[in-house]
N, C-alpha and C positions, 0 to 999 in steps of 0.2 A: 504494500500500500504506500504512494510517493507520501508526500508534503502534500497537503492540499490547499495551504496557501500559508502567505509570509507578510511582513509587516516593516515596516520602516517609520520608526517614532521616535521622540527627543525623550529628553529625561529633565527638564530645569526643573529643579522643587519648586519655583513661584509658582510653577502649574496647580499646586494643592491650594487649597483652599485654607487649608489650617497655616501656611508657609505662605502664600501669597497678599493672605486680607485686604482683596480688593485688586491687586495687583494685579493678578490671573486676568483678569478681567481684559486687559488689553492681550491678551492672547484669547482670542474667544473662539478666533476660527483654530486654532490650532487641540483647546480644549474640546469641543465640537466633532474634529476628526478622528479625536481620539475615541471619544464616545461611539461613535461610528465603526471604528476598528473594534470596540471592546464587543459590541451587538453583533459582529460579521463574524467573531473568534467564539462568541455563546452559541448561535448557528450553527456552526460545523461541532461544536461537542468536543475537542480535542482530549484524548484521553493524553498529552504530551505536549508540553508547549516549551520549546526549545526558546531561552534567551541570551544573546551574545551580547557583549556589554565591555565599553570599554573601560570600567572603572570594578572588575571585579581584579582579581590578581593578575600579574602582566610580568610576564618575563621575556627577556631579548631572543630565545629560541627554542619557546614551548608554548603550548596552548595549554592552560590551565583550567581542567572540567573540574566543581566543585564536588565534593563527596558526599559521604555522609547522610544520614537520611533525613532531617528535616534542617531548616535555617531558619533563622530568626531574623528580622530586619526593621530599623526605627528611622526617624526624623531626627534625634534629637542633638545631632551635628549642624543642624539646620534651624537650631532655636524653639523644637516643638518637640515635648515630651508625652505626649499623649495619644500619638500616630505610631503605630506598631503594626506589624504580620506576623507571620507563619508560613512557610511556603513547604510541600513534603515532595522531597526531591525522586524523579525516575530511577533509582537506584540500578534497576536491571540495565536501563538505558545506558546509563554512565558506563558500566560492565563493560557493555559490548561494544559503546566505540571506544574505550581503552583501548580494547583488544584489536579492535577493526584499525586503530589510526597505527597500533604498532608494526602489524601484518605491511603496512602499506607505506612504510619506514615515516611516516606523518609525526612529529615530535609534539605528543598529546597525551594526558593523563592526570592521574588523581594528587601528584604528589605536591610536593612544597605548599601545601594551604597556611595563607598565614594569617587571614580573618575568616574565619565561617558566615560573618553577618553578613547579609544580603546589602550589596551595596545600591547606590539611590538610582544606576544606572537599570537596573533590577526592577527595586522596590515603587519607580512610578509606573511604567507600565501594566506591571500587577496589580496595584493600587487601581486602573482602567477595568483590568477584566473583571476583578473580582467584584467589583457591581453588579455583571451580570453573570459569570462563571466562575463557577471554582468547584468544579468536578476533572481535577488534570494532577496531575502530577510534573514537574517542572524540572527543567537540565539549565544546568549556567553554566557556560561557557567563557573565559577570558580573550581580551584577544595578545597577541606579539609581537615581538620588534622584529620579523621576518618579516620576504615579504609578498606583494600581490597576490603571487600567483600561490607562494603555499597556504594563504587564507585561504583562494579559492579549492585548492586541493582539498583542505581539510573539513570544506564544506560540503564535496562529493561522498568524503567520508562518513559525513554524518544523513546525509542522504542515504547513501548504504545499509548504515544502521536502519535507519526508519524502515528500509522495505523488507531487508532481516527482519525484524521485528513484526514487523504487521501494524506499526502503530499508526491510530489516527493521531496527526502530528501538525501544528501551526509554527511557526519559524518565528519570533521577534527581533529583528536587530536593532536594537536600542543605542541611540547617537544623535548627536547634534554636529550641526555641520560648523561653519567658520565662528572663529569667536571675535572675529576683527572686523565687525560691518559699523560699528559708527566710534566715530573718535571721542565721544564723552558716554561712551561704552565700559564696561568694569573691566577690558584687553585692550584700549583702544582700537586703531582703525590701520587696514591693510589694503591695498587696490585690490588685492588676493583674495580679499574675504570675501565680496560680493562678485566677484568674478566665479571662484569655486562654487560658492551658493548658486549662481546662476545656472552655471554647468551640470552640476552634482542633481540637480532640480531636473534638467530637462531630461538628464541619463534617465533618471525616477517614473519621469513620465512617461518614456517612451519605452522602457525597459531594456536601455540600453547600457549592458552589464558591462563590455567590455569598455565602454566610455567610467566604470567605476576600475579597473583596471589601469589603465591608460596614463592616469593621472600621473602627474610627476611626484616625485617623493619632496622635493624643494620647494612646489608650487604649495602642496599640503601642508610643510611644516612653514611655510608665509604666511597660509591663511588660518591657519593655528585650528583646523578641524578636526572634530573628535572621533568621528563615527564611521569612516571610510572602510576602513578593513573591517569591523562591524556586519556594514554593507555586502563588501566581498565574500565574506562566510558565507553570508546566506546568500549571495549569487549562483555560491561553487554547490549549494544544497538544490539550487531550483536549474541546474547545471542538466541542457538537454531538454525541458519542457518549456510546452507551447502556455504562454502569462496571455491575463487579460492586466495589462498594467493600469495603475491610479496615481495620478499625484495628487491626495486627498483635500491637502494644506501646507503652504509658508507663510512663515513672518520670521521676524526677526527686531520687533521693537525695541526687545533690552541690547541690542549689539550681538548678540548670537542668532544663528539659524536656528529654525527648526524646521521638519517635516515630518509627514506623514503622509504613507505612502501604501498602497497594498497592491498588491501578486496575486490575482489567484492561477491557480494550477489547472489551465485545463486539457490540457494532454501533451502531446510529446512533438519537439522540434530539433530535426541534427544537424539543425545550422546553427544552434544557439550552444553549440558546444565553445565556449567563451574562453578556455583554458589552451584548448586544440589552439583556435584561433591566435590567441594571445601568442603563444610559442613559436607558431609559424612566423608572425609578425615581426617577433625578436630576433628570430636566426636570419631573416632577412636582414635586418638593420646591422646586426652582429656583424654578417658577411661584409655592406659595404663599410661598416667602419673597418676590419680589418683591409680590408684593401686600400684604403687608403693612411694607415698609419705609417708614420717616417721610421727613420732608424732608431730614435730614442726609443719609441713605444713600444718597436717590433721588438727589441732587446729589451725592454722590462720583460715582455711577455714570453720569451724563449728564456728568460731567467728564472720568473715564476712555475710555467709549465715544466721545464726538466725538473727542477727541484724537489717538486711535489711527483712528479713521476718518477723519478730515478732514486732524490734524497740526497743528489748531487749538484756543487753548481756549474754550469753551463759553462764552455770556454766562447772567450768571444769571438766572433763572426771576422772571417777577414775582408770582409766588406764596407768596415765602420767609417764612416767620415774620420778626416783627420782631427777634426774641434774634439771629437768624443774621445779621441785619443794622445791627445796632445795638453789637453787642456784640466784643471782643477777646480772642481765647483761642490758644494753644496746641490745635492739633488732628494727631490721627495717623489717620491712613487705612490701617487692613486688608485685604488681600485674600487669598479663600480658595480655592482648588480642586480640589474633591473631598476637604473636609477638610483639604488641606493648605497651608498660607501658601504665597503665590503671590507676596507685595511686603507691607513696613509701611513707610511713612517719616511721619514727624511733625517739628513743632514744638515745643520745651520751652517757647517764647514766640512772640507775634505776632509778623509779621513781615508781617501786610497790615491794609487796613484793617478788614478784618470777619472774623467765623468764617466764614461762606459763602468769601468768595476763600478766606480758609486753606485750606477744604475743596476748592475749583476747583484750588489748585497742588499740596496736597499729597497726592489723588488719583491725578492725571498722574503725580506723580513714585513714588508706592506702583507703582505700572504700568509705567512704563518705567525708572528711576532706583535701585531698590532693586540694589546692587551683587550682591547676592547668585545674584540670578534672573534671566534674558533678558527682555528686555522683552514685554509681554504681544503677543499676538496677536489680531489681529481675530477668530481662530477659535475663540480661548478666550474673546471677552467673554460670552456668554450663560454660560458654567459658572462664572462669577466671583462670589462671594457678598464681599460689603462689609459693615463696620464702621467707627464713625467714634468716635473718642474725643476728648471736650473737655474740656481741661484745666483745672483751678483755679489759680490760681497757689500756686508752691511756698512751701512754707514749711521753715526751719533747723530740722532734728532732731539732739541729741547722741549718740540711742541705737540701735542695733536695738528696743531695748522696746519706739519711738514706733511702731513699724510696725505695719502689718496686713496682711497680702498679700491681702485678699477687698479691704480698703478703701480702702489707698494704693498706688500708685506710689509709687517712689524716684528718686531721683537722684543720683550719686554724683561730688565732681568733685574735680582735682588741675591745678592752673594751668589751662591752658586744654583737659584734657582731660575732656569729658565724658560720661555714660552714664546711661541712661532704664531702668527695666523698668516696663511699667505693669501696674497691679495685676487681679488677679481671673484670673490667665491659667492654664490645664490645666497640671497638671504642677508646680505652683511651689507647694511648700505653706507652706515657713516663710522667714520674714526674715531667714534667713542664707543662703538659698538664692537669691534676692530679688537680695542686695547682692552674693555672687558675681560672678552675671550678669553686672548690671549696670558691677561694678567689670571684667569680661570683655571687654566691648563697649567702654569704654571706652580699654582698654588699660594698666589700673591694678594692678599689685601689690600684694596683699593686704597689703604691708608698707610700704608707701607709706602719707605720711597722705595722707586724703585726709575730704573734707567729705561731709555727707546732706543734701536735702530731702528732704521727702513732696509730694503732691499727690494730688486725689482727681480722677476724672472720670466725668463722665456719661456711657456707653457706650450708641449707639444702631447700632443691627441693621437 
C-alpha cells in the first residue's frame, strides 16, 4: 500500500493561539490551510503518519529516526506552560526502516537520541491533526548535513517500508522556508529570501520535485531556509507516483515563509523518477566541467583519486607548466559535492618545493584530513568537482578599509593562532563579515588584538 498522500507545513509557535494572543491572526490564510490539511489527513484515516522535521536531532551524516514508544512534547520554551501532548510512536515502523535504510547502505537509525521530547517542528503540526485525528501512531524523522540527493534516497527508503508494511501512511514535512524576507524581521533581510520563497512556492505548486533538488547549497544557506531537505525526504517517498499537486497557502508577514502545500497520490508516473533524473543531470555537468579543467585542477584531482585508490601519492605528470614547477606559493585545494564542500585545506605558505607538490599534498589532505568531513570515498571520487587557489604572499593591512572580499583574502592572527578566509567566496559580502570568520576559525575574540594581512589569488576550476 504507497503513501496516499503528503503535506508540506511551517511550524512558527505564533500559529497557536495560547503563543500567538492575537498574533496568529495575521497568519489567517496560513492557519486556515492548515485546518484544511488537518480535515484531508482525518479522511484518509492514516493508521501512520510519518513527520520529518528539521528541529528534531540532526547530525552531519545520519538521519536520526526517534525510538522508543511514546514522546512527550510542550510549549513551554515558548512562554506557555499549559500546552502539552502525547504522541505513541510506530514502533514496528521505526524497526523496519532501520533495517531497510541499513540493507540499502542509507546512514539511518535509532541511535545517538539526545532529547526524546517532541520538538515544536513536530508538536505544531500534530497540534492540527489532533483536532480532528488521533487514531495513528507516528514516526519522527531528523533531517542531515548530507546531501540532496541522499534525503531523497532515504525517502525511497521509507517509501519501501510503507509498502512492506501494508501501512495506510500520510507523509508530513514540517518546514519553513526563508527567514530573511523583511529587514525589520527577527533575521533581517536577504534578496535570497524572497527569491527562494518564490521559487520553492512554484516547485510546490507545480510538483516540481527536482526544482527542490536543484537548489544551490549557497543560495539556501543566503536565504537562511529551514525546510528544504525536509521537503526532499518526502519527495524521494512520493518518488515515481502520479500527485495531484496544491499550493494551499503563503505568507510570510513576521519575515519568515510559510506554506502549505498537499500531494495526493494518485497513481504511478516513471518520468517522475526525480533521483534517476537528478544523477543523469550531474554526470553530464561533471563530464563538461572535467573537460574543461586546467593543469592545477586536473592535478588536485589525479592527487586525490590515486591516493584514495592506491593509498599512494601520485608522481607528477611530465606535462606540468613551468609556473607549477618552478615556482612557490601557498595553495588551498576545494572540494565540492553536489554543490556542497566536501574538504578545503590549504597552505598560508610553502611548505614544499613547488606549487605542483603543494597541490599533490594539499589535495590528499582536502580528501581525507579536512577534520570537519569523513574522509572521501572511492565512490564519491567521480561527483567531486575541485578548485585550487594560489596564493600571493600576504601582505600587513591596518584597516578593514584595505579589504575587498571579491579581491582579497584575509588573514587574521594572535600569537600563534591563526585564520584564513579566502576571498570571492558565496555568501560573504562585506569585510567585516570576512574578519569575523576568519577571526572564528581561528579561535580569536573579537576583543583580543589581534593583526591582518591580505592576499590575493589566482582561482582555477
Amino acid at each position: 500500500m504507497p503513501i496516499k498522500a503528503a503535506f508540506i507545513v511551517p511550524h512558527p509557535p505564533i500559529i497557536l493561539p495560547e503563543i500567538g494572543r492575537g498574533e496568529e491572526k495575521k497568519i489567517q490564510k496560513t492557519i486556515d490551510a492548515y485546518m484544511e490539511t488537518a480535515k484531508r489527513i482525518s479522511e484518509i484515516k492514516p493508521e501512520t503518519i510519518i513527520v520529518t522535521t528539521p528541529h528534531s536531532i540532526l547530525y552531519a551524516d545520519y538521519f536520526h529516526i526517534s525510538p522508543n514508544r511514546k514522546a512527550k512534547g510542550n510549549m513551554r520554551r515558548f512562554g506557555v506552560s499549559g500546552l502539552s501532548m502525547e504522541a505513541e510512536y510506530d514502533s514496528e515502523f521505526v524497526q523496519v526502516l532501520s533495517s531497510e535504510a541499513e540493507k540499502a547502505d542509507i546512514p539511518a537509525g535509532t541511535l545517538g537520541e539526545r532529547d526524546p521530547e517532541l520538538d515544536h517542528g513536530t508538536f505544531i503540526p500534530l497540534y492540527f491533526i489532533n483536532k480532528f485525528y488521533t487514531g495513528y501512531k507516528m514516526v519522527r524523522i531528523g533531517l542531515s548535513g548530507l546531501d540532496h540527493l541522499d534525503h531523497y534516497r532515504f525517502g525511497k527508503i521509507i517509501a519501501d517500508t510503507v509498502d512492506k508494511l501494508g501501512r495506510n501512511t500520510v507523509f508530513v514535512a514540517s518546514g519553513d522556508l526563508s527567514h530573511k524576507l523583511l529587514h525589520d524581521g527577527p533575521y533581517g533581510f536577504a534578496k535570497e529570501g524572497p527569491e527562494f520563497d518564490k521559487q520553492v512556492t512554484e516547485a510546490m505548486k507545480n510538483g516540481d520535485f527536482l526544482a527542490f533538488m536543484n537548489f544551490d547549497p549557497s543560495f539556501c544557506e543566503s536565504a537562511a531556509e529551514c525546510g528544504l531537505r525536509s521537503f526532499i525526504i518526502m519527495a524521494g517517498a512520493l518518488d515515481g507516483k502520479e500527485l495531484k499537486s496544491e499550493l494551499l497557502s503563503y505568507e510570510g508577514p513576521f519575515g519568515v515563509g510559510y506554506a502549505v502545500a498537499s500531494f495526493e497520490v494518485t497513481g504511478t508516473n516513471e518520468n517522475r523518477r526525480f533521483d534517476i533524473i537528478y544523477e543523469t543531470e550531474q554526470r553530464r555537468k561533471l563530464e563538461n566541467i572535467k573537460s574543461s579543467e586546467d593543469a592545477y585542477v586536473k592535478l588536485a584531482r589525479l592527487a586525490l583519486e590515486t591516493y584514495v585508490r592506491t593509498g599512494k601519492y601520485a608522481k607528477l605528470p611530465d606535462n606540468l607548466p613551468e609556473e607549477m614547477l618552478n615556482r612557490k606559493a601557498g595553495v588551498f585545494v576545494s572540494l565540492k559535492k553536489h554543490g556542497h564542500l566536501r574538504g578545503c585545506i590549504g597552505t598560508i605558505s610553502p611548505v614544499t618545493r613547488n606549487i605542483a607538490e603543494e597541490i599533490l599534498r594539499n589535495a590528499v589532505s582536502a580528501g581525507t584530513e579536512d577534520p570537519r568531513f569523513s574522509p572521501v570515498t572511492e565512490k564519491e571520487l567521480d561527483e567531486i568537482v575541485y578548485s585550487v587557489d594560489v596564493l600571493s604572499e600576504p601582505e600587513p593591512i591596518s584597516s578593514m578599509d584595505e579589504l575587498d572580499v571579491k579581491k582579497y583574502g584575509v588573514i587574521v592572527s594572535h600569537g600563534h593562532r591563526r585564520g584564513l578566509l579566502l576571498p570571492n567566496l558565496e555568501g560573504i559580502d562585506t569585510p567585516e563579515m570576512q574578519v569575523a570568520i576568519a577571526l572564528q576559525k581561528a579561535g580569536i575574540s573579537k576583543n583580543e588584538p589581534y593583526s591582518m594581512q591580505r592576499f590575493e589569488v589566482v582561482r582555477h576550476f
